[in-house]
N, C-alpha and C positions, 0 to 999 in steps of 0.2 A: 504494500500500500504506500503510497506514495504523497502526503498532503504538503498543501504549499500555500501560502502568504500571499497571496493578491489583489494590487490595487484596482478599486472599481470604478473607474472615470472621471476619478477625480483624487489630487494630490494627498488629502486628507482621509478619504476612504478608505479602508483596509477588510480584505476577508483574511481570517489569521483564526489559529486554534487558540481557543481559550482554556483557562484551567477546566478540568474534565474530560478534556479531549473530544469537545464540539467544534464545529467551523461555527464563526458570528462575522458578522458586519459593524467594527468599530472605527469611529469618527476617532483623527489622532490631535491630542489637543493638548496644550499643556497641563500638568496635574493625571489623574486617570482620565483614560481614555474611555466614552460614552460608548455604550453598546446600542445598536441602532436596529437590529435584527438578528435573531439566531432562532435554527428551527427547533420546533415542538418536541422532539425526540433529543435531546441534549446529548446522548453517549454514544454515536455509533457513527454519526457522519464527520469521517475522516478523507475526503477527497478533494476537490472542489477545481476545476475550470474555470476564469474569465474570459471573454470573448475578446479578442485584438481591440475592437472599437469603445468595448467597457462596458457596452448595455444588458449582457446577459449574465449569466453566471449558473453552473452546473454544480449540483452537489452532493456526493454519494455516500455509502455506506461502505462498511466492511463485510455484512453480512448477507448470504444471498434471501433471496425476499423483501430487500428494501428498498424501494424506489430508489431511483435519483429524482432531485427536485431540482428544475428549471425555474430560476430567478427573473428578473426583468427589472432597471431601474425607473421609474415613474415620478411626476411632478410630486406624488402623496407619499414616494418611499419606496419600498423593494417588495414586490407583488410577485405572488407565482404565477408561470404560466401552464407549464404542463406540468405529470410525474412523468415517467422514462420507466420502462420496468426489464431490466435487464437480465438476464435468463441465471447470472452465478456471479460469487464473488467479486466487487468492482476494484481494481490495482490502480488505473489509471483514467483520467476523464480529460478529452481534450474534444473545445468546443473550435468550431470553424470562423476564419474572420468576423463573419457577421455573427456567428450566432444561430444560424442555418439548421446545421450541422453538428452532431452530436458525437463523437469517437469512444469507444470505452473499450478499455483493457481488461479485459476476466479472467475469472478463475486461474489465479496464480501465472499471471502472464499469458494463458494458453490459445486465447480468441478473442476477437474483436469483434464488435459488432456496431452499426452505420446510425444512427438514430435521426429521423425528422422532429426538429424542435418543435414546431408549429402542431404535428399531428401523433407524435411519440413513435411512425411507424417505420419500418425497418427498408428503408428503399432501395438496400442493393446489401449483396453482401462479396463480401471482398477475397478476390481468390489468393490464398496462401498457399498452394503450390505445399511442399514442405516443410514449412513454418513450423519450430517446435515451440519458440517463445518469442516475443514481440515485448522488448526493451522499451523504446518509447515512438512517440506517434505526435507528427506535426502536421498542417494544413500550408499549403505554397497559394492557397485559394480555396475558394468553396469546392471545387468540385475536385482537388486533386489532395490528398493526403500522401503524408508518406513517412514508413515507420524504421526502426534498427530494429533486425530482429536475429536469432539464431535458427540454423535450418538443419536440416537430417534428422542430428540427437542433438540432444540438451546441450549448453553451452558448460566445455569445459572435458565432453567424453570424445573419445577419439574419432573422427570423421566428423565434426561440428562445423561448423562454418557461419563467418559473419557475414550482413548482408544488410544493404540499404534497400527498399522497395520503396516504389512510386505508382500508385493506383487513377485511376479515372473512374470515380464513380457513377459517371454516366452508365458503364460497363461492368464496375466492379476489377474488372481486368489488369493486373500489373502491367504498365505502362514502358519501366526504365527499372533498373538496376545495375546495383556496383556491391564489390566487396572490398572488406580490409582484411588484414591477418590476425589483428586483435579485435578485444569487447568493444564494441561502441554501446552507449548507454544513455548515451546522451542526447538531444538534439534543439535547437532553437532557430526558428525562420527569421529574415529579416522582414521588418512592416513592407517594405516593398512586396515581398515573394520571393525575388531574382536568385535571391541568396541562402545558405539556412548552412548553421555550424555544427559538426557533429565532433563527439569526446568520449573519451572512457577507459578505459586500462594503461593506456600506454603514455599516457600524461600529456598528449599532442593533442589541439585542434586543430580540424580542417575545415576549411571554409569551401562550399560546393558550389554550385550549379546548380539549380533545381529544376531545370528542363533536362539535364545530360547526366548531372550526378558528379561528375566530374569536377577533380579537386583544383581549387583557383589559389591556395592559400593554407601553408602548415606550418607551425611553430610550438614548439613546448612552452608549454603553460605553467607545469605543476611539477614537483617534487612527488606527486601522489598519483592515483587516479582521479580522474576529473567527476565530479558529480551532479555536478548544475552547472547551466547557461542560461544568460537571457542576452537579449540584444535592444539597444536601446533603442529608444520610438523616431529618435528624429536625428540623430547623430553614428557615422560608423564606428560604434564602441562597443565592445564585445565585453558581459561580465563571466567571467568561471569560478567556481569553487570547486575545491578539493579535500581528500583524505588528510591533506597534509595541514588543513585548517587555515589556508588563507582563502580569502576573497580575491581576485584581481581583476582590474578595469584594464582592458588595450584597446589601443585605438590600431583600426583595420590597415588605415592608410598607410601609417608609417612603419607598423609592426613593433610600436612602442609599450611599454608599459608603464599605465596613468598614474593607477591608484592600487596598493596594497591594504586589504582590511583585513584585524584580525580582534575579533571579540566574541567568537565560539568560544566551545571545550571539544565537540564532536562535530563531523560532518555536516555542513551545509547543503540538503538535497532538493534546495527550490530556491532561486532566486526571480525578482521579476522587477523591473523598473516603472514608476509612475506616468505618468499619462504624461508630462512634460520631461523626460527624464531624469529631474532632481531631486529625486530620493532614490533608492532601491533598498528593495528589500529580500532578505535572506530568512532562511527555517530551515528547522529539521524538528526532530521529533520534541524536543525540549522546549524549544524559545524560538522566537519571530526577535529581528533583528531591523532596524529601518536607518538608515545613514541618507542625511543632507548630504550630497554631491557639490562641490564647488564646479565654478568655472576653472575652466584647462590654466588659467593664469592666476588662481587663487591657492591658498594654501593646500595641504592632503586633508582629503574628508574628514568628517568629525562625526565618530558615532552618537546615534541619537535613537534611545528607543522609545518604542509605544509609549504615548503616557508622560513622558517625558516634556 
């Protein structure tokens, strides 16, 4: 299971775990931070998706039998729209630019399945050839997803194999594919699409192509394996975290490294930046982490958490 800290269309919004281990919707302000929404069932939704644009938001369980709920933001506040009712275990939830499009990772990595937000219905199902697990899953657009997955056996037994896929779900059809020799684990689109960065075992990211796959861009990142990515909204800045407990900000163009953050104790496995990209925010299972980002000509960032 996989949950993560995401800002919801706005600087100050945050979806983030709270104590008890619910996903809520808090306002970040000085003093404690105001809760604004968190659902009905307090102990069991641990996933959660925001849509690129900010206006939707997805949010699941760990146990099979329980919906996911589809959020929606409104002039009155954060209204449901649909549930989703997912066939087994939910690992991971990834909502499509708009909000369209619903992606979920089940039962222990094993399948995927396509969701219509609007109608909860299943409009294509996506062919995995010999997929044995599906690592993670991003959108280059509505209609094109694309996931790291491991193929034959399990990841890690002999004859394993890694592998990028890229689907059309008009067709359902794998569209494009590539391999590396290690875990990829990782993945983050750029808001354009053009672009999307993949990480994971071998402490390197690669920056792709997402019409070809093909790598534009590799450099080591980490002392560890890489565990989170995000990419910022309007600038080519790429954030990673790692094993090894740091944060780091580079910037694409130069192949520089901006910003080093370090205020874990253990793994950072979800990073995501604000709607104007001056905050970001980091989680793992413990604690939600929110750091003011300066300008490239200001001093190094200053952590700053929830509440705070």
């Amino acid at each position: 299971m996989q949950l993560g800290a995401s800002f919801f269309g706005s600087e100050d919004l945050l979806f983030s775990r709270l104590p008890g281990a619910h996903v809520a919707l808090t306002k970040l302000q000085a003093g404690s931070p105001v809760v604004l929404w968190e659902p009905a069932n307090k102990t069991s939704r641990l996933a959660l998706s925001v849509s690129a644009d900010g206006r939707y938001v997805a949010i699941g369980a760990q146990h099979p039998g329980v919906p996911v709920s589809l959020l929606r933001e409104t002039s009155s506040g954060v209204k449901p729209v649909t549930t989703l009712e997912p066939k087994s275990r939910v690992q991971l939830l990834r909502l499509s630019p708009t909000g369209d499009r619903l992606a979920v990772i089940e039962n222990y990595n094993t399948f995927v399945e396509l969701f219509d937000s609007d109608t909860g219905a299943i409009p294509v199902t996506l062919e995995r050839k010999d997929v044995q697990r599906f690592w993670d899953l991003g959108w280059t657009g509505e209609k094109h997803p694309l996931g790291l997955v491991s193929t034959k056996v399990d990841r890690g037994m002999p004859g394993s194999e890694e592998w990028i896929f890229l689907w059309d779900t008009t067709t359902g059809k794998i569209t494009q594919t590539a391999t590396h020799s290690s875990a990829m684990n990782v993945l983050a689109v750029a808001p354009d699409g053009r672009r999307f960065a993949e990480a994971g075992a071998d402490k390197k990211v690669r920056i792709r192509d997402t019409a070809t796959l093909a790598v534009q861009q590799e450099f080591r990142a980490h002392d560890g394996p890489i565990t989170a990515l995000a990419w910022h909204p309007t600038r080519p800045i790429l954030a990673t975290a790692s094993t090894d407990l740091c944060i780091r900000l580079w910037d694409l163009e130069t192949g520089s490294r901006l910003e080093e953050l370090r205020d874990f104790i253990s793994p950072v496995n979800h990073l995501a930046f604000s709607p104007s990209g001056e905050r970001l925010a980091g989680s793992n299972y413990d604690a939600t982490q929110v750091w003011e980002l300066p300008a490239p000509t200001n001093p190094p960032a200053v952590p700053v958490k929830p509440g705070d």
